[in-house]
C-alpha positions as protocol buffer text, in pm:
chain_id: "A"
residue {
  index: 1
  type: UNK
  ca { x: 19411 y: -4264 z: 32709 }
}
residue {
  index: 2
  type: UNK
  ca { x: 19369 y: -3997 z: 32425 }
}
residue {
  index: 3
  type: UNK
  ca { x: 19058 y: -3726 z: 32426 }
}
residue {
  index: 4
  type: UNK
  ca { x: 18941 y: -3425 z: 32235 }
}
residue {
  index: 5
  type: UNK
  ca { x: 18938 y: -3102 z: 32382 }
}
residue {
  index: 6
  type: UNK
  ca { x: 18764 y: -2821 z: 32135 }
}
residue {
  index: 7
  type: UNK
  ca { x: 18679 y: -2427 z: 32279 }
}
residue {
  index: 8
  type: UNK
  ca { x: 18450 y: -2142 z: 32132 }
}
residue {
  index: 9
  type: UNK
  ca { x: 18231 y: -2307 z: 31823 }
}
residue {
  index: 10
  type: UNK
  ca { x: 18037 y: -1987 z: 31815 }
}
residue {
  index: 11
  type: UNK
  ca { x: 17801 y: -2095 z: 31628 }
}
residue {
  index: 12
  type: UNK
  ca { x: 17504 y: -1930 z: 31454 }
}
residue {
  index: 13
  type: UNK
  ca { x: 17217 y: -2046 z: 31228 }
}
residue {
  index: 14
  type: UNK
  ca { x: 17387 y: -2267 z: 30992 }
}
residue {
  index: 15
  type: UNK
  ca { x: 17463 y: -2096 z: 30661 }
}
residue {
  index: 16
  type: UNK
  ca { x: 17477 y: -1745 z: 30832 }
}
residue {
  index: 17
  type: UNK
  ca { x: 17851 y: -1584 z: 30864 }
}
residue {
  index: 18
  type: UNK
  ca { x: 17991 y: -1406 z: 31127 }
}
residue {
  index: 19
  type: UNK
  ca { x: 18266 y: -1226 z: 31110 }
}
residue {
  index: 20
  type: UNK
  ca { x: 18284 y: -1308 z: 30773 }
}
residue {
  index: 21
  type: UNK
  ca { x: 18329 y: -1690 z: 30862 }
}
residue {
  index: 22
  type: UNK
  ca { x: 18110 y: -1979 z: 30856 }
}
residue {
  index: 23
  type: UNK
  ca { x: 18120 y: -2135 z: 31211 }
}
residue {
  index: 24
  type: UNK
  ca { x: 17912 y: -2430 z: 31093 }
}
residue {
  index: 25
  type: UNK
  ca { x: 18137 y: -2512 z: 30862 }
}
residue {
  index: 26
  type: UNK
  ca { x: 18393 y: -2503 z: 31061 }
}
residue {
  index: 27
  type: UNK
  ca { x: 18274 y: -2741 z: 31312 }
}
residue {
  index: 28
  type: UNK
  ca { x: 18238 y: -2948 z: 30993 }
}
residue {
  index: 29
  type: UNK
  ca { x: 18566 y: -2969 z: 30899 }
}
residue {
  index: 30
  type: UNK
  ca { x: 18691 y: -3010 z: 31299 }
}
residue {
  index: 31
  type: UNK
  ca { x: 18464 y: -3324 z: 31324 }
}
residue {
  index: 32
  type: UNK
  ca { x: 18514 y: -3475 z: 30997 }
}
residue {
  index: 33
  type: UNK
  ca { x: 18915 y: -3420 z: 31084 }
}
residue {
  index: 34
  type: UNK
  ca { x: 18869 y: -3569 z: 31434 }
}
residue {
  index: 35
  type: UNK
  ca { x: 18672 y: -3886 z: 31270 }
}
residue {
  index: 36
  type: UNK
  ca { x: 18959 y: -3910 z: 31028 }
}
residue {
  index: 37
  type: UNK
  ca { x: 19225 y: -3962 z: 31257 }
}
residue {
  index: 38
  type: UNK
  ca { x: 19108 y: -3983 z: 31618 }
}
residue {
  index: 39
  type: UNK
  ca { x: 18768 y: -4156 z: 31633 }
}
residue {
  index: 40
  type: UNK
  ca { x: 18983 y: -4423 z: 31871 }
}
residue {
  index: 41
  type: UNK
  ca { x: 18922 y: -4093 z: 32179 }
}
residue {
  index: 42
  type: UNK
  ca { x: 18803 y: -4176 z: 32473 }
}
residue {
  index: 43
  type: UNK
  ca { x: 18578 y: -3835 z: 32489 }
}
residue {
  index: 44
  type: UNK
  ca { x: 18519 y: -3482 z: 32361 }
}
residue {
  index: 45
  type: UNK
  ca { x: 18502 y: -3238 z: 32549 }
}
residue {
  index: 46
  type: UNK
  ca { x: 18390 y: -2824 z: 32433 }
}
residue {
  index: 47
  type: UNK
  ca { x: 18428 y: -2582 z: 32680 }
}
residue {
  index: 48
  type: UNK
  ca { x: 18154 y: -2319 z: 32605 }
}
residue {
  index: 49
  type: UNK
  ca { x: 18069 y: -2072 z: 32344 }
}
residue {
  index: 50
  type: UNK
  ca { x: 17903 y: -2338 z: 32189 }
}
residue {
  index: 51
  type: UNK
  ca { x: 17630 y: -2073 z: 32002 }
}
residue {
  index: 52
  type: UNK
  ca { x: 17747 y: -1706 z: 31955 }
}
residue {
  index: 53
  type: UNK
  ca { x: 17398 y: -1544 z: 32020 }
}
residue {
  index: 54
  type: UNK
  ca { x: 17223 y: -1844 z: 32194 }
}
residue {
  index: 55
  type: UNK
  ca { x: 16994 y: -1962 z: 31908 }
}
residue {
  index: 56
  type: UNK
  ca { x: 16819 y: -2311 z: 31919 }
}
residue {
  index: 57
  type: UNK
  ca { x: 16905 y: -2342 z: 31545 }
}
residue {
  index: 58
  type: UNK
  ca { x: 17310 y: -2356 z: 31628 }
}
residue {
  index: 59
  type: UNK
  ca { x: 17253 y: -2569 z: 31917 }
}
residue {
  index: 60
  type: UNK
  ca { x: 17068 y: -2770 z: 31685 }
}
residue {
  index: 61
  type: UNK
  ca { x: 17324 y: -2764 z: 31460 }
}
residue {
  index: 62
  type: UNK
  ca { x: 17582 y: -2874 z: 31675 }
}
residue {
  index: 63
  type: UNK
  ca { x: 17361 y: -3152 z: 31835 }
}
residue {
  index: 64
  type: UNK
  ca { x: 17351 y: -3291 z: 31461 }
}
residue {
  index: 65
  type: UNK
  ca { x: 17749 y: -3271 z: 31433 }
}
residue {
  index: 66
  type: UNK
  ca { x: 17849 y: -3416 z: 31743 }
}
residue {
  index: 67
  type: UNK
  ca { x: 17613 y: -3712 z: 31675 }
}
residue {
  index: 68
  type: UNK
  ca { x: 17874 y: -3804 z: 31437 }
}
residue {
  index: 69
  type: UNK
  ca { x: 18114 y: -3900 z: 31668 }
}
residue {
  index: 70
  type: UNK
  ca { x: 18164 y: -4232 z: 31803 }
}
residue {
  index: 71
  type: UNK
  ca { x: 18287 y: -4099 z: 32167 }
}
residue {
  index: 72
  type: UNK
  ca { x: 18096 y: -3941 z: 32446 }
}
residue {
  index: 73
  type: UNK
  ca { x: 18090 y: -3601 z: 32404 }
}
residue {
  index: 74
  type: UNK
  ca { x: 18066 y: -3290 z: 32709 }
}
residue {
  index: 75
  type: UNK
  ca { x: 17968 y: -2977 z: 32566 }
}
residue {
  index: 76
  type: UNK
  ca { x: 18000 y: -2672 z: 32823 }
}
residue {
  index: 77
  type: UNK
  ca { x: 17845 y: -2354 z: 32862 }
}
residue {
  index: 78
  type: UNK
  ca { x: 18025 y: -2004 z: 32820 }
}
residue {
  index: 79
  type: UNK
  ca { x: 17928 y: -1649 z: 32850 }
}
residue {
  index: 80
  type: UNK
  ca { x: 17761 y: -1625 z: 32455 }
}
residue {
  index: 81
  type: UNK
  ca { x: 17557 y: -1951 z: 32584 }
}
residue {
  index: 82
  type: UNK
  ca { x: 17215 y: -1954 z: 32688 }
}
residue {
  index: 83
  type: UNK
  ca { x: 17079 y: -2273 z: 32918 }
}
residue {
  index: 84
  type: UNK
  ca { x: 16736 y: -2275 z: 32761 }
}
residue {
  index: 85
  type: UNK
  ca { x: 16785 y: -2337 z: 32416 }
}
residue {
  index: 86
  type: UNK
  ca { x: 17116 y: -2520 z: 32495 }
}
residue {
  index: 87
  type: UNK
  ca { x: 16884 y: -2792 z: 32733 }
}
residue {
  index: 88
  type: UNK
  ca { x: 16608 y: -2800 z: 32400 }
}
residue {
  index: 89
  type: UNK
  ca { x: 16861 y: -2919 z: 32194 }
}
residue {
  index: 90
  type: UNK
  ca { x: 17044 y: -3148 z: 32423 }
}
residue {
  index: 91
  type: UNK
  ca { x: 16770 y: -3284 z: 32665 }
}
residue {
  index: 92
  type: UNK
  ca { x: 16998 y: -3548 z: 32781 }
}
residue {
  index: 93
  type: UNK
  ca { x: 17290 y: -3334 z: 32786 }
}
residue {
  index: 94
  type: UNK
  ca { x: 17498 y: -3319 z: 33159 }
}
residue {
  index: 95
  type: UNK
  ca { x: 17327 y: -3133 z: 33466 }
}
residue {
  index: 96
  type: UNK
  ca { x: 17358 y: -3107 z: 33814 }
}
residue {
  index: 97
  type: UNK
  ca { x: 17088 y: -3120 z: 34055 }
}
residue {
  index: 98
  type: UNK
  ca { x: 17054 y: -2732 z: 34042 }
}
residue {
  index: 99
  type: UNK
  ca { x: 17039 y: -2731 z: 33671 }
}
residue {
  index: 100
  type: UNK
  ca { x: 17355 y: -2642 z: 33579 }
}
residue {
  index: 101
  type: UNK
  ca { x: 17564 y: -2828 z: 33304 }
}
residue {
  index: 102
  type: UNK
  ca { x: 17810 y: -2956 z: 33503 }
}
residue {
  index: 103
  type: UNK
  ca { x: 17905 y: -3325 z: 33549 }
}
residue {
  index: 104
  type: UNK
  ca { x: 18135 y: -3631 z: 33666 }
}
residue {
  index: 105
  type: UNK
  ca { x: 18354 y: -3841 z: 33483 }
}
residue {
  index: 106
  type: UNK
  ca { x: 18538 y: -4167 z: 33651 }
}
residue {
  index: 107
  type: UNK
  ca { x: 18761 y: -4306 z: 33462 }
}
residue {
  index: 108
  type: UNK
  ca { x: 19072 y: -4543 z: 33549 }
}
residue {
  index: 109
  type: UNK
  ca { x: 19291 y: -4243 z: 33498 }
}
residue {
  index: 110
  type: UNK
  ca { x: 19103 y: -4049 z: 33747 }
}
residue {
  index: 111
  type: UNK
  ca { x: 18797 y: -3842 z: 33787 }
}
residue {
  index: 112
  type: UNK
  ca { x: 18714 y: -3562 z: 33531 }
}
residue {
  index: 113
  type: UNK
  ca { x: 18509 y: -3279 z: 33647 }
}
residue {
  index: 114
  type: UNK
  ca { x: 18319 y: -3066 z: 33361 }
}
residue {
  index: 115
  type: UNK
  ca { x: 18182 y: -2708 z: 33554 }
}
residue {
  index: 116
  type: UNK
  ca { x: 17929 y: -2463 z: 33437 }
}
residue {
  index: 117
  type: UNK
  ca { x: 18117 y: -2098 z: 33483 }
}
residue {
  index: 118
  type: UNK
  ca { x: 17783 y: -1923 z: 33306 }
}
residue {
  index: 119
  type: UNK
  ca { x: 17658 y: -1575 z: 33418 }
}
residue {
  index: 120
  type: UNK
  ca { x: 17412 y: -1489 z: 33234 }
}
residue {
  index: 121
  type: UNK
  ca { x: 17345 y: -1141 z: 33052 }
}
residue {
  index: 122
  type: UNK
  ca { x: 17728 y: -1110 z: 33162 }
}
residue {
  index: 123
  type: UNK
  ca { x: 18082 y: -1180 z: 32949 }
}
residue {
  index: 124
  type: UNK
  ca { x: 18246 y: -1240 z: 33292 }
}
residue {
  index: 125
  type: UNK
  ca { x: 18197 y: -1568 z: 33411 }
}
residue {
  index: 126
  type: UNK
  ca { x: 18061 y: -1702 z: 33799 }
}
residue {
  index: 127
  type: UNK
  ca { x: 18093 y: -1974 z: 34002 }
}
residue {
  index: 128
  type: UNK
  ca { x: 17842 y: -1980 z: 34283 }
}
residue {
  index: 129
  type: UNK
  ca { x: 17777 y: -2095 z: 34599 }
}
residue {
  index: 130
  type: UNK
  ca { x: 17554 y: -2420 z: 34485 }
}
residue {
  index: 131
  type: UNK
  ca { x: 17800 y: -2503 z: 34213 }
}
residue {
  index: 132
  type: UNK
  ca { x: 18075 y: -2422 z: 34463 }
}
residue {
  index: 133
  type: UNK
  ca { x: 17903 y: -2664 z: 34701 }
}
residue {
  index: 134
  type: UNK
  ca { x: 17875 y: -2941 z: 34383 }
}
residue {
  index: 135
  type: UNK
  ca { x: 18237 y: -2923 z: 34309 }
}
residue {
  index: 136
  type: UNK
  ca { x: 18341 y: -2884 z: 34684 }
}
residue {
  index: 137
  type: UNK
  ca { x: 18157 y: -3281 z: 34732 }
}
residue {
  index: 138
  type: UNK
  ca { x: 18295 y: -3366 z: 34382 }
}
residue {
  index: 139
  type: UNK
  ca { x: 18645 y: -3343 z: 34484 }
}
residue {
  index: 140
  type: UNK
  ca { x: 18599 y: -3463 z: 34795 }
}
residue {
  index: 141
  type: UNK
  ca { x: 18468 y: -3828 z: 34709 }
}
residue {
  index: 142
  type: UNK
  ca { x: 18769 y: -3811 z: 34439 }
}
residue {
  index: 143
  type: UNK
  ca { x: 18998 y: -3886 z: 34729 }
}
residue {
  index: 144
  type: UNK
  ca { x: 19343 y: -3912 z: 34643 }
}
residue {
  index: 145
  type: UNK
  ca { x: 19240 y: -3987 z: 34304 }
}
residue {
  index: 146
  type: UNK
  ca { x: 19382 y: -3762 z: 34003 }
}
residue {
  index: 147
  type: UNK
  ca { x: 19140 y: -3449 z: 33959 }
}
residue {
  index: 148
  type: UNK
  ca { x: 19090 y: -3302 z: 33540 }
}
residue {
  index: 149
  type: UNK
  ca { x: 18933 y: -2985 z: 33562 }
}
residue {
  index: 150
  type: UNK
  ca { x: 18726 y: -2844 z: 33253 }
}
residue {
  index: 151
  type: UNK
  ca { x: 18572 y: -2531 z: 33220 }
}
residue {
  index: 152
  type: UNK
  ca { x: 18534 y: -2209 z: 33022 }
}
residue {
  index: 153
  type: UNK
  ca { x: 18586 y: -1884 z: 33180 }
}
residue {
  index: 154
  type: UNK
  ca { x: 18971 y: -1892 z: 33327 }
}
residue {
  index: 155
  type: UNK
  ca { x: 18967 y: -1822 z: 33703 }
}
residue {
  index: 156
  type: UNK
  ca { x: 19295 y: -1614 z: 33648 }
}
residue {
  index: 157
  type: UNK
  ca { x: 19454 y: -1295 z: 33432 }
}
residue {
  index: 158
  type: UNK
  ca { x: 19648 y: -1477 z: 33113 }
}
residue {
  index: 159
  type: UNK
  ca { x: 19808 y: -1118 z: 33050 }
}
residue {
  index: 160
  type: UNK
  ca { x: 19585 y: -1024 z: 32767 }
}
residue {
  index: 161
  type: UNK
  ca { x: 19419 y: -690 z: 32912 }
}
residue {
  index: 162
  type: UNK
  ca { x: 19074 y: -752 z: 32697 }
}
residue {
  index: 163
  type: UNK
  ca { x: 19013 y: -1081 z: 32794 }
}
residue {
  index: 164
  type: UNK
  ca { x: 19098 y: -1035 z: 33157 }
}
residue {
  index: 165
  type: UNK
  ca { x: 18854 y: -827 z: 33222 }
}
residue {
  index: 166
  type: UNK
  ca { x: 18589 y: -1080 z: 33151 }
}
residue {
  index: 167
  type: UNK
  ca { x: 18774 y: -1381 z: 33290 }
}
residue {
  index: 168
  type: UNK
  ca { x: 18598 y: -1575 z: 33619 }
}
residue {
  index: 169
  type: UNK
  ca { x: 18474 y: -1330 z: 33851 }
}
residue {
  index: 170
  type: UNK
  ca { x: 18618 y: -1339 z: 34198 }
}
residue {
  index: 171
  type: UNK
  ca { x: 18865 y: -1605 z: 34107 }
}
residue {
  index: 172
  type: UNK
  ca { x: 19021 y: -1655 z: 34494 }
}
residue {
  index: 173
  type: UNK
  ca { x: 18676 y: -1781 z: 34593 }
}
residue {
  index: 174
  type: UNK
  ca { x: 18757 y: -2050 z: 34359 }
}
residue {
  index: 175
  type: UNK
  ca { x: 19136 y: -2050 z: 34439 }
}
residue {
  index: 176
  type: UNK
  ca { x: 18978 y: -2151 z: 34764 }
}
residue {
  index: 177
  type: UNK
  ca { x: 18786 y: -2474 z: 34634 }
}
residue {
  index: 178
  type: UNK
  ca { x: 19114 y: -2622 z: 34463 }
}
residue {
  index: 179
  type: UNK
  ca { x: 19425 y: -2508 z: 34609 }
}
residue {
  index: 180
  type: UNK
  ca { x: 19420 y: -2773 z: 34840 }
}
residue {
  index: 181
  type: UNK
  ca { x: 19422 y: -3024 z: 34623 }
}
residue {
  index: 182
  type: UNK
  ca { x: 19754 y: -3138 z: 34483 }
}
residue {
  index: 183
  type: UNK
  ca { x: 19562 y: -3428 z: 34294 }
}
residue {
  index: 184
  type: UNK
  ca { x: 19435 y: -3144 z: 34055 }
}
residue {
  index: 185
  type: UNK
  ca { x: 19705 y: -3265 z: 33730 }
}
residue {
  index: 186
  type: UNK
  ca { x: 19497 y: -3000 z: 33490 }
}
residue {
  index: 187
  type: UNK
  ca { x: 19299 y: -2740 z: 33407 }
}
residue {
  index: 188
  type: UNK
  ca { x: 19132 y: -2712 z: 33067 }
}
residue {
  index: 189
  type: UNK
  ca { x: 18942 y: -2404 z: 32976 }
}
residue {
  index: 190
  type: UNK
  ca { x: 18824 y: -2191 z: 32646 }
}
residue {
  index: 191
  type: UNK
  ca { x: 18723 y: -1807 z: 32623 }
}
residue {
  index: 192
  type: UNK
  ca { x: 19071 y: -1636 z: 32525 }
}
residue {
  index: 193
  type: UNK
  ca { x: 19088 y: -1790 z: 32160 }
}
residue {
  index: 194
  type: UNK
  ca { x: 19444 y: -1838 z: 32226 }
}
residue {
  index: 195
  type: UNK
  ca { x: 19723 y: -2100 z: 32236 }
}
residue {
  index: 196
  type: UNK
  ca { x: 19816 y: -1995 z: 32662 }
}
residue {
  index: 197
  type: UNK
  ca { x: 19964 y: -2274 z: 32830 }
}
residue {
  index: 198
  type: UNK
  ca { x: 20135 y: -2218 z: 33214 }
}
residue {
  index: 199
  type: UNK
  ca { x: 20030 y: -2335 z: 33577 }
}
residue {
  index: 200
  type: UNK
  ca { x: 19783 y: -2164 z: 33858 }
}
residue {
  index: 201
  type: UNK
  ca { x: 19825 y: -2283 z: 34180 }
}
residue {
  index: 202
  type: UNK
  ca { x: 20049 y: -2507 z: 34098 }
}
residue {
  index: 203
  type: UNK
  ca { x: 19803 y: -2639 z: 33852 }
}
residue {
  index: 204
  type: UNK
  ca { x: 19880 y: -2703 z: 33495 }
}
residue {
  index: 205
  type: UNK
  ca { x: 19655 y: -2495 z: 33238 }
}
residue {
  index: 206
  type: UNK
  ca { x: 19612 y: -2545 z: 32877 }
}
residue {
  index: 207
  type: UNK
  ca { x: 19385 y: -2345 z: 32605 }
}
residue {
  index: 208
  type: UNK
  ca { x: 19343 y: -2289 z: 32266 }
}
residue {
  index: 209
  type: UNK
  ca { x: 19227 y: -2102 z: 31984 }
}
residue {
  index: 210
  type: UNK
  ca { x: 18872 y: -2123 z: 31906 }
}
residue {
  index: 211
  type: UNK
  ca { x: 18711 y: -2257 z: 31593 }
}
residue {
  index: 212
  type: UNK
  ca { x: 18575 y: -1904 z: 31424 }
}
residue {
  index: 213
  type: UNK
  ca { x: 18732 y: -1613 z: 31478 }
}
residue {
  index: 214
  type: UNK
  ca { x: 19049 y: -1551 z: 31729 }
}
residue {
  index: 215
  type: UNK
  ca { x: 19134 y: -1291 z: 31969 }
}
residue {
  index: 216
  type: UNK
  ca { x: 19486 y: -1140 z: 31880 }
}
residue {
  index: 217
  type: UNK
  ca { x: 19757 y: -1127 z: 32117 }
}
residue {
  index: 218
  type: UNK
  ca { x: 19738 y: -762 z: 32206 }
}
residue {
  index: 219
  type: UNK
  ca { x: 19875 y: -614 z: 32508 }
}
residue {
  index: 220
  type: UNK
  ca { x: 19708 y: -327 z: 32542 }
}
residue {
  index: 221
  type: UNK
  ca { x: 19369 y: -338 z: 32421 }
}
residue {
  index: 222
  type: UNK
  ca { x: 19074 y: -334 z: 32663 }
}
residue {
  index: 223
  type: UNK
  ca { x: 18725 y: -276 z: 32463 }
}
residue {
  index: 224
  type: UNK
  ca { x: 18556 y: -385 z: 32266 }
}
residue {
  index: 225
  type: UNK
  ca { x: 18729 y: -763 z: 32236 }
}
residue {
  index: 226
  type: UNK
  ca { x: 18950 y: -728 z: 31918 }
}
residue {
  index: 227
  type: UNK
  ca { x: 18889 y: -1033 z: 31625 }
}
residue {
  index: 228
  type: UNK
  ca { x: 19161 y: -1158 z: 31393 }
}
residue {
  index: 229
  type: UNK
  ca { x: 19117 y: -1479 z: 31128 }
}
residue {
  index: 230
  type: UNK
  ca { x: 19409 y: -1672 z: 31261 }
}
residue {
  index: 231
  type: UNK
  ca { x: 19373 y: -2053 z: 31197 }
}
residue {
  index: 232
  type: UNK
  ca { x: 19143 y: -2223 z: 31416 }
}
residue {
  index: 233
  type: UNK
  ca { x: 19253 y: -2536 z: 31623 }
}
residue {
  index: 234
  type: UNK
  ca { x: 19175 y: -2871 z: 31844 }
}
residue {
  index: 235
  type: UNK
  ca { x: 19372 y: -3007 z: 32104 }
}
residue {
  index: 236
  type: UNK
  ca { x: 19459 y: -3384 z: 32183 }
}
residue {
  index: 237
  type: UNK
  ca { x: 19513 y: -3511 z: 32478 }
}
residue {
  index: 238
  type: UNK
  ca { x: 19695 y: -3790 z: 32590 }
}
residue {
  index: 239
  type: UNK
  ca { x: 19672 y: -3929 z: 32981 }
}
residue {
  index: 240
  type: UNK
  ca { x: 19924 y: -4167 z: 33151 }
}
residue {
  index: 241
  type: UNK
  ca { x: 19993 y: -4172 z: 33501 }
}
residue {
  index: 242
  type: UNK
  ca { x: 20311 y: -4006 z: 33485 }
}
residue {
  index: 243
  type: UNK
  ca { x: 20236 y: -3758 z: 33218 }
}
residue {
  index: 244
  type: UNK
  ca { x: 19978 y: -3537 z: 33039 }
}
residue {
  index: 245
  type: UNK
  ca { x: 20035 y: -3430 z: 32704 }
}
residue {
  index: 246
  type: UNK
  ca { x: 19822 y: -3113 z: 32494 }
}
residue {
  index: 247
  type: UNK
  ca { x: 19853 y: -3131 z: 32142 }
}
residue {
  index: 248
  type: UNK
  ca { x: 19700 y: -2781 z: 31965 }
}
residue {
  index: 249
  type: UNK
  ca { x: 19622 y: -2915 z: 31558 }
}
residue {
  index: 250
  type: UNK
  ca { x: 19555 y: -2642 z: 31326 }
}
residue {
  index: 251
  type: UNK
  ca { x: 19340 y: -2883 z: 31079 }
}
residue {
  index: 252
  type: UNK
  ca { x: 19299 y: -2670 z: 30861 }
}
residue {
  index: 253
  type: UNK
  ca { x: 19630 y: -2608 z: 30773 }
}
residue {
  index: 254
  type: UNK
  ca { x: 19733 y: -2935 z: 30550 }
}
residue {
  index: 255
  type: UNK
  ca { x: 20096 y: -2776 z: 30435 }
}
residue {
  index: 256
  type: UNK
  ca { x: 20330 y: -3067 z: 30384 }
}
residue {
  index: 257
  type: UNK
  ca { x: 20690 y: -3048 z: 30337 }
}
residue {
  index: 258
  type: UNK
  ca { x: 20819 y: -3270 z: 30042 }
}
residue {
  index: 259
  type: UNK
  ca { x: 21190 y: -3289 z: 29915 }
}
residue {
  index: 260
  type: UNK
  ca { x: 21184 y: -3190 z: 29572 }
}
residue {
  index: 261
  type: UNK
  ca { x: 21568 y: -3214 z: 29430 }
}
residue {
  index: 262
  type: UNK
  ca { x: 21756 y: -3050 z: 29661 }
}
residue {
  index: 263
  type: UNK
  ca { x: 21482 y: -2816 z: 29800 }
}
residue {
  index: 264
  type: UNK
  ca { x: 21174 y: -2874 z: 30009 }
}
residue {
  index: 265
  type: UNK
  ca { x: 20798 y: -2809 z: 29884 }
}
residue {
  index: 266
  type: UNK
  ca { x: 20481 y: -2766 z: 29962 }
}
residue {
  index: 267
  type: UNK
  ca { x: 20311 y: -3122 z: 29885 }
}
residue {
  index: 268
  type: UNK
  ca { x: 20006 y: -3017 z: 29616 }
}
């Protein structure tokens, strides 16, 4: 089973820049690459910063893109989001009973969980006690059954001082909720704008860089979050039962190496 995981769209009005990029455009290019040579996915999932300011025009825009593709797709909330204009654009987007965008996924491969980690007003991201309670039930009807866990705000320090400051706020309540459960075969999240791969808890962890602008890995920074134009990416994902597999794809970057005599080429 193969899926699409894509992080931090950012987007804005269409045809407005920001940092001197077109995030529109962008997710333009991601979904006309992901129609070119994965429409065959099972899902898509985007885990939050879907607008950069919370306008109904980007969500707008992004409800128009993502009706492109032929898969089920889970867009997630992240600290830029707002849940107002986000539920006007996608009425029949995922929600709990409380409201929040969270929702199940059964599968044959096992039970994938998409959580809402917004905070409002606040770059930090929360888990509370009703979504707590949602995911607590959640994992307990999955059994034995394999857990996928998606969200955006990481609920641990990835080393990068700027973005750890702003990561999940107190992560050991959710420690608590998961570290139980050896079933749990990954964690997907956004937020850092970084390729950061590892374990918590035992837990495998995969992320990405986003699809505008990038955070740069710097080690000492704090404030305010520091940008760079690095290429943006997508991951694929492939699911067995013995094995997960994260593939990061800079599309944008169509270099290909061609022999040429005795030397190797860029193919035009």
């Amino acid at each position: 089973m193969k899926f699409v995981h894509i992080t931090d769209t950012h987007l804005v009005t269409p045809g407005e820049k920001l940092y001197e990029l077109d995030p529109y455009e962008r997710l333009v290019s991601c979904i006309d690459d992901v129609l070119a040579h994965h429409a065959d996915a099972a899902f898509c999932v985007i885990t939050g910063d879907l607008a950069h300011r919370g306008e109904l025009a980007a969500y707008e825009g992004m409800a128009r893109q993502l009706a492109r593709l032929p898969m089920p797709v889970y867009p997630l909330l992240g600290n830029h989001d707002l849940r107002g204009p986000f539920v006007q654009a996608f009425p029949l987007g995922p929600r709990d009973v409380n409201g929040f965008v969270q929702t199940v996924l059964d599968r044959a491969e096992g039970r994938f969980l998409f959580l809402d980690t917004l905070d409002e007003g606040v770059n930090g991201g929360r888990y509370c006690d009703r979504r707590s309670e949602w995911l607590r039930a959640r994992l307990a009807e999955a059994g034995e059954r394999a857990v996928f866990l998606f969200m955006h705000h990481p609920p641990f320090s990835i080393g990068i001082p700027c973005v750890d400051a702003i990561a999940l706020a107190e992560p050991e309540r959710f420690a608590q909720l998961v570290d139980a459960r050896r079933n749990i075969r990954h964690l997907f999240y956004g937020h850092v704008h970084r390729p950061v791969c590892g374990s918590w808890h035992g837990i495998p962890v995969s992320t990405m860089r986003g699809l505008n602008h990038q955070v740069p890995f710097d080690l000492h920074t704090v404030e305010p979050v520091p940008k760079s134009h690095e290429p943006p990416a997508y991951a694929v994902v492939f699911v067995d039962p013995a094995q997960v597999t994260v593939h990061f794809h800079d599309f944008l970057d169509r270099r290909t190496l061609v022999k040429a005599g005795e030397h190797y080429e860029y193919a035009p």
